[in-house]
Backbone as numpy.savetxt, mean C-alpha at the origin, in Angstrom:
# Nx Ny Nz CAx CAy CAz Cx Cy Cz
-0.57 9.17 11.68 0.84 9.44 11.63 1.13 10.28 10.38
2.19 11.42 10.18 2.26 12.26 9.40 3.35 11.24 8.66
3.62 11.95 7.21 4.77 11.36 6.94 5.77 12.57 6.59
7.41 12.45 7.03 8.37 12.95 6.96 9.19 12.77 5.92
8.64 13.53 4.95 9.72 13.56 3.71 10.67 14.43 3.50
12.24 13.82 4.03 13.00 14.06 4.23 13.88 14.98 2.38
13.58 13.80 1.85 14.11 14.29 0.67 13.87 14.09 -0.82
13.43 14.88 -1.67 12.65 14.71 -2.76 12.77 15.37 -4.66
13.44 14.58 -4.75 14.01 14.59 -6.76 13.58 13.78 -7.53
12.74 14.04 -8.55 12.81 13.51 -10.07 12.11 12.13 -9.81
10.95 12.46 -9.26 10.03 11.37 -8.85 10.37 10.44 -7.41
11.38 10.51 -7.31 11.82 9.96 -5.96 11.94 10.67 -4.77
11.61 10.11 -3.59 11.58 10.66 -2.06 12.04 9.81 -1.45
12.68 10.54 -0.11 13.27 9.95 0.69 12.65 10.43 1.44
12.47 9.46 2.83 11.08 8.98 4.19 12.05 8.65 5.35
11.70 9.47 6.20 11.85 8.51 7.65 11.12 7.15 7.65
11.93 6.08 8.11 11.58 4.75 8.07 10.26 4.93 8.97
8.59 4.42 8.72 7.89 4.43 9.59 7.88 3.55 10.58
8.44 2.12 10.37 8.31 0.90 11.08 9.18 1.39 12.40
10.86 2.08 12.14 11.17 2.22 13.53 11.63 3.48 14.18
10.68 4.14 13.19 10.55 5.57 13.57 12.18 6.14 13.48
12.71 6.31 11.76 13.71 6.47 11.74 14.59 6.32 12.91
14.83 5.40 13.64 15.85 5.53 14.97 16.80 4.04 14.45
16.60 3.76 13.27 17.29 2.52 12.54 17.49 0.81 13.26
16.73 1.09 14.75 16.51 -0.12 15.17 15.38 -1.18 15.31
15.27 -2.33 15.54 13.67 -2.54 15.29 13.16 -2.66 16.38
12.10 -1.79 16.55 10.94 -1.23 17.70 10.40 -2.27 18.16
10.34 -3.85 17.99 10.43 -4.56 18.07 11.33 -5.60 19.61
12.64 -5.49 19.00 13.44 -5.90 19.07 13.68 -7.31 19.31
12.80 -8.05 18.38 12.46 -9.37 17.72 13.78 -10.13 17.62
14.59 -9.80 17.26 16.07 -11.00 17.66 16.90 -10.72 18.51
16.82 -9.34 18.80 17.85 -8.68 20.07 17.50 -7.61 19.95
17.94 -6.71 21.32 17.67 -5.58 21.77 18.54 -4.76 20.47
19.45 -4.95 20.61 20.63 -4.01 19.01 20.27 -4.58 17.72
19.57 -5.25 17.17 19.22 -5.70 15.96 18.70 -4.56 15.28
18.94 -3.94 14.08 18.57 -3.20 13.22 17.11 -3.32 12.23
16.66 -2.39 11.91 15.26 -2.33 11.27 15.36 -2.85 9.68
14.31 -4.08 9.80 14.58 -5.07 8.64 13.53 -4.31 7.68
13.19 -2.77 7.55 12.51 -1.72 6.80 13.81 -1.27 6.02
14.88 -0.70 6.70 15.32 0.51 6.21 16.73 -0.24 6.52
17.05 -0.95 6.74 18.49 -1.82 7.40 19.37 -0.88 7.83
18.28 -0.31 8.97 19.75 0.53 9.52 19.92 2.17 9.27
19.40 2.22 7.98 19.86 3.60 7.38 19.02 4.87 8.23
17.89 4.32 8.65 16.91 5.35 9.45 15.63 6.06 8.32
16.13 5.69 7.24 15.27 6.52 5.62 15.15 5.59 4.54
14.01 5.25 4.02 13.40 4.57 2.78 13.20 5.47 1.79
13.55 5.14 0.72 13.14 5.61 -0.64 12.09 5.10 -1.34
11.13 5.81 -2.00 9.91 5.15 -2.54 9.91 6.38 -3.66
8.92 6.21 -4.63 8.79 6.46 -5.38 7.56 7.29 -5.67
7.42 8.63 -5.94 6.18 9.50 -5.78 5.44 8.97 -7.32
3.79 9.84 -7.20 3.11 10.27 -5.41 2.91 9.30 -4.88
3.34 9.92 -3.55 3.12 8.58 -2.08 1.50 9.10 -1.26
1.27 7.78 -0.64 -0.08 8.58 0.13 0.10 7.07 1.56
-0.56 7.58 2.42 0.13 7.30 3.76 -0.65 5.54 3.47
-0.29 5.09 3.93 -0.93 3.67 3.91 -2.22 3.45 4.94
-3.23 3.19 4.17 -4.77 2.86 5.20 -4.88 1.67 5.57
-3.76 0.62 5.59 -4.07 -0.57 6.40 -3.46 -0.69 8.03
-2.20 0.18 7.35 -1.55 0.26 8.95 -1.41 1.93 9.66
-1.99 2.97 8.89 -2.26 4.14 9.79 -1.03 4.67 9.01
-0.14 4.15 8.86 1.31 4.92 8.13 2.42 4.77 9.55
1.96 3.64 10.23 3.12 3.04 11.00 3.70 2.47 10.61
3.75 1.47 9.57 4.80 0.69 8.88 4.30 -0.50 9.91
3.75 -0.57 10.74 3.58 -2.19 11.67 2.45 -2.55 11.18
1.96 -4.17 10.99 1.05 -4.84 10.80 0.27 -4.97 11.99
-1.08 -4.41 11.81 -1.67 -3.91 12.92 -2.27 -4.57 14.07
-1.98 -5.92 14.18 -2.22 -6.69 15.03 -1.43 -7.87 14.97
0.52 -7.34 14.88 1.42 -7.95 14.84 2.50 -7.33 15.10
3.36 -7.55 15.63 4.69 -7.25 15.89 5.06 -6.97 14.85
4.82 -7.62 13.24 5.73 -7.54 12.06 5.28 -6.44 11.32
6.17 -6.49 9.83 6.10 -5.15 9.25 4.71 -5.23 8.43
4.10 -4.15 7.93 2.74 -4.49 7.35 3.24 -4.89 6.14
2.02 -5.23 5.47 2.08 -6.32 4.49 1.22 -5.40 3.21
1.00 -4.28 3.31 0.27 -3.38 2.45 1.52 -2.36 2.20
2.24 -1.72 2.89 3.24 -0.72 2.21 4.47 -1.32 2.82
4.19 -2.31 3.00 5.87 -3.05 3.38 6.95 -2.40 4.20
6.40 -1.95 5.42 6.89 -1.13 6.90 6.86 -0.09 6.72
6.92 0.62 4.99 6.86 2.09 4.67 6.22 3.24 5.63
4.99 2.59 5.18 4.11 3.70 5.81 3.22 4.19 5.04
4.04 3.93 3.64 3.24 5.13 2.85 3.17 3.72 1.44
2.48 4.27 0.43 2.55 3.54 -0.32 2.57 4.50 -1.62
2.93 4.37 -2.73 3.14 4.71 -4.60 1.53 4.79 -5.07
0.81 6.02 -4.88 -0.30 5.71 -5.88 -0.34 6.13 -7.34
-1.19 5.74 -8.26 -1.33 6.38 -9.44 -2.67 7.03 -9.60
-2.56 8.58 -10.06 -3.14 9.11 -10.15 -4.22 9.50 -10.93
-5.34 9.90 -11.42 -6.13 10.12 -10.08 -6.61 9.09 -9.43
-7.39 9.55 -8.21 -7.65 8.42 -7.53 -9.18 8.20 -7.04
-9.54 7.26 -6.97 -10.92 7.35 -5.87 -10.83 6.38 -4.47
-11.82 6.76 -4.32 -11.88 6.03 -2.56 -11.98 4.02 -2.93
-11.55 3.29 -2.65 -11.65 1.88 -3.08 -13.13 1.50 -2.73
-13.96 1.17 -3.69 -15.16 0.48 -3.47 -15.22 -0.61 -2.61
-14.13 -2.07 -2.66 -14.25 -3.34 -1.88 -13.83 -2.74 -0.25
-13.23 -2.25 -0.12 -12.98 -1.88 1.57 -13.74 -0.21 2.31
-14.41 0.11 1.31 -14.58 1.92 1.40 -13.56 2.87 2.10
-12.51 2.63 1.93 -11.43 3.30 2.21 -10.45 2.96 3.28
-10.70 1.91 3.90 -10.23 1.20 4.99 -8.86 0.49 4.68
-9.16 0.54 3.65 -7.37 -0.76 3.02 -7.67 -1.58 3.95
-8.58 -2.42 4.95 -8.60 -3.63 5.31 -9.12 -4.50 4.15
-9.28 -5.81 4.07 -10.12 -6.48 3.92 -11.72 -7.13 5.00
-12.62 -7.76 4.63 -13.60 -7.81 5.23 -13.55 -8.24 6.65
-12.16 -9.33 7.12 -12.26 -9.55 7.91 -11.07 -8.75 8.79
-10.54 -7.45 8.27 -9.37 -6.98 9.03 -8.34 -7.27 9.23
-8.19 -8.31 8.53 -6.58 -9.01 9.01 -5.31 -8.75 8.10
-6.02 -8.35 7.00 -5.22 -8.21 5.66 -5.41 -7.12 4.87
-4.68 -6.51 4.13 -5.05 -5.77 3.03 -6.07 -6.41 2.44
-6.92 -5.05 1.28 -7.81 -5.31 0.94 -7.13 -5.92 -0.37
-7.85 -6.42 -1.26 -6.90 -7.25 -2.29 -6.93 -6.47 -3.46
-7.81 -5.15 -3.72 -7.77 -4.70 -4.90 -7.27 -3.44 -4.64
-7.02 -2.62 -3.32 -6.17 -1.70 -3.32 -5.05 -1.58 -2.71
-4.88 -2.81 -2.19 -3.46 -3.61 -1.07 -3.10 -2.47 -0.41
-4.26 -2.27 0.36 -4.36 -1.77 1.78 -4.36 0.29 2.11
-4.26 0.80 0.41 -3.73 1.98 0.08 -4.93 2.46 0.97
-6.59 2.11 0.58 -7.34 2.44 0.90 -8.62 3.48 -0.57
-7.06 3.51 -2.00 -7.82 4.26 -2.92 -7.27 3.45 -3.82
-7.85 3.61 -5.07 -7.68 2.77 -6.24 -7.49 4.19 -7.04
-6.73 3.58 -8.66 -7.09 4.45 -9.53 -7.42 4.23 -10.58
-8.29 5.58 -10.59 -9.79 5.36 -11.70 -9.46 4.79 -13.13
-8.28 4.92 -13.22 -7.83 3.35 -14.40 -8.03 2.10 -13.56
-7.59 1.71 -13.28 -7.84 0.63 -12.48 -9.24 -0.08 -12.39
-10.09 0.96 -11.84 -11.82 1.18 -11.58 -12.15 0.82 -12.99
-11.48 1.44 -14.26 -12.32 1.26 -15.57 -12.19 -0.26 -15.99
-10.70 -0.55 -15.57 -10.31 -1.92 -15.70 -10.98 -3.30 -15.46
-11.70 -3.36 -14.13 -11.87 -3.60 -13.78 -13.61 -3.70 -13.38
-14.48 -2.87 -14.18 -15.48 -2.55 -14.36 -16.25 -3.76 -15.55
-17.46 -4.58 -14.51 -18.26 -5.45 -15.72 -18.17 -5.01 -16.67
-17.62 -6.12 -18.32 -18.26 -5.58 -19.16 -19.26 -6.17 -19.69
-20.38 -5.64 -20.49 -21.50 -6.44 -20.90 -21.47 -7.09 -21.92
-21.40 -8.84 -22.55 -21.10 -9.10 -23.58 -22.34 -8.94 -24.50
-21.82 -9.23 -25.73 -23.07 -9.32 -26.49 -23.35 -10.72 -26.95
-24.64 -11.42 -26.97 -25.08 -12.45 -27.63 -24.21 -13.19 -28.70
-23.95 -13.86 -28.92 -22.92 -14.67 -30.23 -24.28 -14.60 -31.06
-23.93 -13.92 -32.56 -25.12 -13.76 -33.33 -25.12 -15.52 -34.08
-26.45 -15.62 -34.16 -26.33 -17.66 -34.96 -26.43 -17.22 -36.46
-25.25 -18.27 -36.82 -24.92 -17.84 -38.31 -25.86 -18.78 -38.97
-26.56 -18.23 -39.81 -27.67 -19.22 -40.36 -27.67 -19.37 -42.18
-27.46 -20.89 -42.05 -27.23 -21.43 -43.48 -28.11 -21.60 -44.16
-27.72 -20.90 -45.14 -28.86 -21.51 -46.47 -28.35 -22.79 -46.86
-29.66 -23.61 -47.32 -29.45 -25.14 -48.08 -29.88 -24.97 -49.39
């Protein structure tokens, strides 16, 4: 799914809602046929905050991919806020699943990339030995 960025200033963008395909209702229609999209309430457009990059848990549908509900990695967006630069996420290899698919992955919540701060962060570090303090008598 592409994403439609409708409108874009001073770090901020405005998105067609992905969850109900800007049409402001929910694709769903989980409490009633006229019930409005619990993404965008209605408005048809989400605001998020650049750079955006499409979400790899749910394709950049905004649906949780083996649920009626909204995903749980860019929160019906579609897209998700990365920080830059980036690499491909080591725990999922780019999948934004986790191992068993059901969920975001937990260290790139579902983006599919991490960033290489993050990676450094998060990188073993090697301690050193506690040196033995040795007394003279």
């Amino acid at each position: 799914m592409s994403i439609k960025v409708l409108y874009s200033r001073g770090g901020q963008s405005e998105i067609e809602c992905a969850f109900c395909a800007g049409k402001g209702i929910d694709p769903f229609e989980l409490l009633s046929p006229i019930s409005i999209c619990p993404v965008c309430s209605g408005r048809k457009v989400v605001e998020i905050k650049e750079p955006i990059l499409e979400c790899a848990f749910c394709g950049g549908t905004g649906a949780h991919p083996h649920t009626r509900l909204t995903c749980t990695g860019c929160m019906g967006r579609g897209v998700q806020t990365i920080k830059e630069p980036v690499v491909t996420c080591p725990k999922c290899d780019g999948s934004g699943a986790n191992i068993y698919g059901n969920m975001p992955c937990a260290l790139c919540h579902g983006a599919g990339v991490i960033s290489t701060k993050i990676e450094e962060e998060t990188a073993p570090v090697e301690k050193e030995a506690p040196a033995e303090e040795v007394e003279e008598a």
